[in-house]
C-alpha positions, 0 to 999 in steps of 0.5 A: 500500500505505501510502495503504491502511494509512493509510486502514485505521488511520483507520477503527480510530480512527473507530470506536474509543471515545472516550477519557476526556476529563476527569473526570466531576468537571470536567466538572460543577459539583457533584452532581445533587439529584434533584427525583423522588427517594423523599424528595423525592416525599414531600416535595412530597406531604405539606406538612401532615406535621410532619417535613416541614420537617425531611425537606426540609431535611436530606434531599430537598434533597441529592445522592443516587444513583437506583438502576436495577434491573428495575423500571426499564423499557427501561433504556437509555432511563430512564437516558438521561432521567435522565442528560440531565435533570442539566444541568450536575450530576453524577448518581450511578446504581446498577446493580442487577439481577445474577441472584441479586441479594441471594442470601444476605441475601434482603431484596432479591431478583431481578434480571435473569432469566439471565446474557444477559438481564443482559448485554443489561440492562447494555450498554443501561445504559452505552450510556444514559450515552453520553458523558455525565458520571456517576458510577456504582456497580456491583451493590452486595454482589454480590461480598461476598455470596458465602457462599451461593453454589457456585464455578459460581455465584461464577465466573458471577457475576465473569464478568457483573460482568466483562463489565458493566465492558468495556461502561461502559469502551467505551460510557461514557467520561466515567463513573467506576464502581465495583465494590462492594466491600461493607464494612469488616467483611465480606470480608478486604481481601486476598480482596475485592482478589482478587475485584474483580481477577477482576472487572475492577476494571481497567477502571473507576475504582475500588471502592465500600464501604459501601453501604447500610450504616453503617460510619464513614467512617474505619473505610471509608477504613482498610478501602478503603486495604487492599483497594487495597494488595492489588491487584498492581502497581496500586492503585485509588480508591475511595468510600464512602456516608456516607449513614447512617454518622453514627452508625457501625455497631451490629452490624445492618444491616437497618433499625437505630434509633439510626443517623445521616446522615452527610457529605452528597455531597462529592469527597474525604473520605478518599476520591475521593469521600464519596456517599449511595449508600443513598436515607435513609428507603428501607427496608432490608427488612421488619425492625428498625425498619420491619417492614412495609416493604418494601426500597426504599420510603421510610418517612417515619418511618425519614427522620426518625430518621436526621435526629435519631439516633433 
């Protein structure tokens, strides 16, 4: 009897995910610069360009995030070519394919077709990452942008946010993903503290602000201080993207002029980490500055202007 409860409990662990063995920050050696990037293609395609030199040097030579959705292909396998191409690097991915996806902004729109649909897409995700180091940002807005949204839809929404966030703790252990948590003049700290709790904020790292926006880092850090001390009985980290908050926040947010890079990919900051979630020069939409161009295709001009605050 005790041979077999033994035996029992041995194939429990065998089976059982892997736990964390160390941060993703230790086991890396810095952040990944992706040779493939939008700015970075543009880059290499464009020698005879007169902001080539400067988009080069200020942007396509630095760390940024690469952002999966459904134009990704067979996600498990995109994202396990990306992962396994990052060497010794740490890459930073955004999962972006929640049903209804941008719902009340509409510049972004799509995402996977139905909730199982999602589900199966964002198992694939985590299970592409493996035991791999990575850093990962989940459905950036999609527990912000609740205002057009009836609570049948708010509820299918958490419960998919919810599940992706069990199958990065089962599949990924070497990643620390985060909850987007939208920004600093969004949603009042203590709601997004409840919706990343009903979401599953427990079972990642953390919660990340400001993506694709341009909120200051210290106006994130006093915000992202507040959202994790409304948690109950427990606090959480948190990053922000500074990839265009050099200049702050001017009252829009879809393709401003006069916006700025901000601090280039770095652990700390005020925060666990300071990343460029947002590609700079890829569009926010068919707006301000960039009125013909469409969300998430890089603008040279657009890159231009955040190098110099224009």
């Amino acid at each position: 009897m005790m041979r077999a409860l033994a035996l029992a409990l041995l194939a429990v662990v065998a089976t059982a995910p892997a736990a964390h063995a160390a941060s993703p920050v230790s086991l890396t050696d810095g952040f990944y610069v992706d040779p493939d990037s939008n700015p970075a293609v543009w880059v290499r395609t464009h020698a005879s360009d007169g902001r080539q030199a400067d988009i080069k040097a200020n942007i396509s030579s630095k760390p940024m995030a690469r952002w999966f959705g459904n134009w990704s292909g067979d996600i498990k396998s995109s994202v396990s070519a990306y992962v396994n191409k990052t060497g010794t690097k740490l890459p930073v991915l955004v999962a972006y394919n929640i049903p209804g996806r941008d719902a009340c902004g509409g510049h972004s729109g799509g995402g996977a077709g139905t909730p199982e649909a999602y589900r199966a897409w964002i198992s694939a995700f985590a299970a592409g990452i493996g035991s791999r180091p990575a850093v990962v940002v989940i459905e950036s807005d999609s527990l912000a942008d609740f205002n057009c949204l009836d609570s049948a839809k708010i509820a299918e929404r958490t419960a998919m946010i919810k599940y992706a966030t069990e199958q990065f703790k089962a599949k990924a252990p070497n990643t620390w993903a985060y909850l987007d948590a939208g920004n600093a003049q969004w949603v009042p700290a203590a709601t997004m503290a409840g919706r990343l709790d009903a979401a599953g904020v427990r079972n990642v790292r953390g919660f990340s602000l400001n993506v694709s926006n341009y909120h200051t880092t210290t106006a994130s850090t006093t915000y992202g201080n507040a959202v994790s001390a409304s948690f109950s009985g427990y606090t959480k980290p948190y990053v922000i993207d500074t990839s265009r908050n050099g200049n702050g926040h001017n009252g829009e947010w879809c393709n401003p002029g006069g916006r700025k890079l901000g601090t280039p990919a770095r652990t700390g900051g005020g925060a666990e980490m300071l990343l460029w979630v947002k590609v700079p020069g890829d569009s926010d939409g068919k707006c301000g500055k960039a009125p013909n161009v469409e969300a998430g295709e890089f603008d040279p001009q657009l890159a231009y202007d955040l190098i110099h605050g224009y």
